[in-house]
C-alpha positions, -999 to +999 in steps of 0.1 A: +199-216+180+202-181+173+200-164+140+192-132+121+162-116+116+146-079+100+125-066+127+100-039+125+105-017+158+087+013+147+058+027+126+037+057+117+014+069+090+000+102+080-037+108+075-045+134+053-070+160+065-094+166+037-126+145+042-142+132+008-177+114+013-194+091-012-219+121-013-192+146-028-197+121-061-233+124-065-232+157-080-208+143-107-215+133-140-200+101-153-185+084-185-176+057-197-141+044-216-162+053-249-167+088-239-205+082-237-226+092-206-235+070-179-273+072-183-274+056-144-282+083-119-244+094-102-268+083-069-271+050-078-235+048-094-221+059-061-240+034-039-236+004-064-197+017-060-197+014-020-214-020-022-187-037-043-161-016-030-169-010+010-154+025+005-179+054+020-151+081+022-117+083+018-090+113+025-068+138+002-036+160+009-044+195+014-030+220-010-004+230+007+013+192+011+028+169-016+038+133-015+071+137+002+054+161+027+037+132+039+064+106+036+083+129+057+056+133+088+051+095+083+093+087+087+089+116+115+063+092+135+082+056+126+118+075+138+101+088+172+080+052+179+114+032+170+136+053+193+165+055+172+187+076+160+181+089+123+220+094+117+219+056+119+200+049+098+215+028+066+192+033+036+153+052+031+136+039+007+102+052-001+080+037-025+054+056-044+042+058-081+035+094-088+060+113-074+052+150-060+017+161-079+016+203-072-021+208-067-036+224-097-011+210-122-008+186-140+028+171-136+047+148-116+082+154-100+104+129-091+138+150-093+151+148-064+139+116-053+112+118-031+134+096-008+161+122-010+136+151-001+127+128+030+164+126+041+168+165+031+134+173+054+147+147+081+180+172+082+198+133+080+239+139+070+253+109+074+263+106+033+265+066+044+222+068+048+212+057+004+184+074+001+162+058-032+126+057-046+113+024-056+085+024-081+064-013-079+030+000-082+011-004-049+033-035-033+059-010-035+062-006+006+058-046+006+087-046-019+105-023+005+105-042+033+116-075+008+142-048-007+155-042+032+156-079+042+178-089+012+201-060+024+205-069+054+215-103+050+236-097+028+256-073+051+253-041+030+229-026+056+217-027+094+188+001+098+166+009+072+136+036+069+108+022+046+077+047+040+050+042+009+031+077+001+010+091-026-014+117-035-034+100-059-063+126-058-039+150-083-039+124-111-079+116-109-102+118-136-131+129-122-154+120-150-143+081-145-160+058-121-132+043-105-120+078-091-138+071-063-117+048-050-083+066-048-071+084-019-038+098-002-018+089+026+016+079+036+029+052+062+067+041+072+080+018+095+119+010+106+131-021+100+165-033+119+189-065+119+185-081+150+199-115+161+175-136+177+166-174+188+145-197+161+109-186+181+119-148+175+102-116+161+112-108+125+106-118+085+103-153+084+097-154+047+089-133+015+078-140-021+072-117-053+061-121-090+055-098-117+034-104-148+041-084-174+026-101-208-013-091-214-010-081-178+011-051-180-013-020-188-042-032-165-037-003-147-015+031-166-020+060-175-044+078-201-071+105-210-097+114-194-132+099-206-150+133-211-153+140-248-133+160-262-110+161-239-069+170-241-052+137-247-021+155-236-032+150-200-035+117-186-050+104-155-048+072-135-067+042-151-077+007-152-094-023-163-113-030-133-127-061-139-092-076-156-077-067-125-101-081-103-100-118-122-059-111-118-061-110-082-086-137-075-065-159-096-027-152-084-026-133-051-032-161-030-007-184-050+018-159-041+008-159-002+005-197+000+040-195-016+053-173+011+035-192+039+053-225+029+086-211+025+082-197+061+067-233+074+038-218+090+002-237+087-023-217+081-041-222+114-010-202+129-019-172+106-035-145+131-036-113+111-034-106+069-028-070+062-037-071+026-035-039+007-066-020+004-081-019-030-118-033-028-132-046-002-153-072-014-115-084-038-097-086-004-125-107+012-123-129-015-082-134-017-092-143+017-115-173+007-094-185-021-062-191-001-079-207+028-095-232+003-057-236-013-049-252+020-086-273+024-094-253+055-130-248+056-131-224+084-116-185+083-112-168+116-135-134+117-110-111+127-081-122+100-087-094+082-082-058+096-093-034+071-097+008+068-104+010+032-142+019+046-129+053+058-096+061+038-100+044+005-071+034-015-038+049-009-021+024-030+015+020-017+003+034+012-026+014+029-009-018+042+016+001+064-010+026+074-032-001+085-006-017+104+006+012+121-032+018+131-033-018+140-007-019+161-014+014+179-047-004+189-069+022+167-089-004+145-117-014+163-114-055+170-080-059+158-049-059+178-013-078+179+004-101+204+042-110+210+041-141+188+014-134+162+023-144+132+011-123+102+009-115+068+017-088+046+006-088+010-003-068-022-014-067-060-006-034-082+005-023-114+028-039-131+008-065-128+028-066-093+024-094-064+046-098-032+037-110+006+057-107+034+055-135+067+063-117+099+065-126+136+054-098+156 
């Protein structure tokens, strides 16, 4: 029996250049929310950082590049690895939090839409092509390709150009712990309507939820903890530990949710590609949905991950990983006709969605 299905038939992602080591935070002094030193040696801050967090380095923009900069070289790489003509494309949507951050200052731009700089760049005329930002925190690409999907079958689109990109090294605080973990980067993939048998490739299943009660500000925007400093500029922030309870509690609910909507067993599930926030969080989303199902057992190479290298790129990191994934540039991981995999990610907002796909 045939039917219709979104299929991903290209990807790329842009690594920034700019190499930032663990041992670039040494020489920093840090505070806390209270404005009050961190009496702990920045050493010793730094390595009690990469144990919980698995992050050793992780990569900014150069000056000369903003958000949609990258977006664009990303969409570039997913148009050329797809094949297809960008004229056809129906809709870009581009997922991102920040907007475009001008090194050295201080404030975003989202106006043009960084989606309609990436159709402007891509030289794309077809006025039929929507071009639209999509703000989610960092499941936004995950929402992108949930966003796509619902287009498609409801016939308003065919051909779609998803990217997620940020630079969240212009909105750090560099006096704040969790600074270390942020980084930049940008990944797309095209998504298509295809019609296929019941055993094809495509989105099997989705599932999203948003909490937005005592949840809401876990992660915003506000000054920086130096004292004294300008409350007129604000910097990315969180409650890292709120956060971290969140996620252990409700990401695998809303993967298990998406499993059993798309009838898979969890045995069948070769590959998550969970968004790259913490390493030792992802490990343990891991653990919890596995026990959800009773399954005693998790298979060692379930979880691809390149948070050790490139940090946390928010909106970024799951296609990036993907794309490097299925390009065969993650050492142990690759991807067979037939895999069945899962996309999934937890951001501000509080924010959840996962994805079931067929490769």
């Amino acid at each position: 029996m045939s039917t219709w299905r979104t299929i991903i038939s290209g990807t790329g992602s842009y690594i920034p250049t700019e190499r930032v080591t663990n041992a670039d935070f040494t020489v920093h002094n840090f505070y806390a929310e209270d404005s009050k030193r961190i009496e702990t040696p920045p050493g010793e801050v730094v390595d009690k950082f990469r144990q919980i967090t698995g992050i050793a380095e992780r990569r900014y923009a150069s000056a000369d590049l903003n958000a949609s900069d990258l977006a664009t070289i990303a969409a570039r790489l997913a148009i050329e690895d797809s094949g297809i003509d960008p004229e056809t494309l129906d809709q870009i949507i581009l997922a991102h939090n920040f907007g475009n951050v001008v090194k050295h200052t201080i404030q975003s731009d989202a106006v043009p839409a960084l989606a309609s700089r990436v159709k402007h760049n891509l030289q794309i005329r077809n006025p039929r092509c929507i071009a639209y930002d999509l703000l989610f925190g960092c499941p936004g690409w995950v929402q992108g390709l949930i966003h796509a999907d619902a287009f498609f079958k409801a016939g308003i689109a065919k051909r779609a150009l998803i990217i997620g990109a940020e630079t969240l090294s212009r909105v750090l605080d560099l006096y704040d712990r969790d600074s270390m973990i942020f980084s930049d980067g940008a990944g797309a993939c095209i998504v298509e309507s295809v019609q296929t048998d019941d055993s094809g490739a495509g989105i099997l299943a989705t599932s999203a939820v948003s909490h937005c009660t005592d949840e809401a500000y876990y992660i915003y925007l506000g000054a920086s903890n130096f004292p004294g400093s300008d409350p007129r500029i604000r910097y990315i922030k969180m409650h890292g530990r709120k956060v971290y309870e969140y996620a252990m509690k409700q990401v695998a609910e809303a993967m298990k949710e998406c499993l059993d909507k798309a009838g898979v067993p969890i045995a069948n599930l070769k590959k998550v590609f969970i968004h790259q926030a913490n390493e030792k969080m992802d490990e343990g989303i891991i653990k919890v949905l596995f026990k959800l199902y009773g399954a005693r057992e998790i298979p060692k190479d379930i979880l691809p991950m390149c948070i050790h290298w490139l940090g946390n790129s928010s909106v970024a990191t799951v296609p990036t990983l993907y794309d490097l994934v299925r390009k065969g540039q993650v050492e142990e991981h690759g991807l067979e006709e037939g895999d069945i995999i899962l996309f999934a990610s937890v951001g501000a907002g509080m924010n959840i969605n996962a994805v079931c796909y067929r490769v």
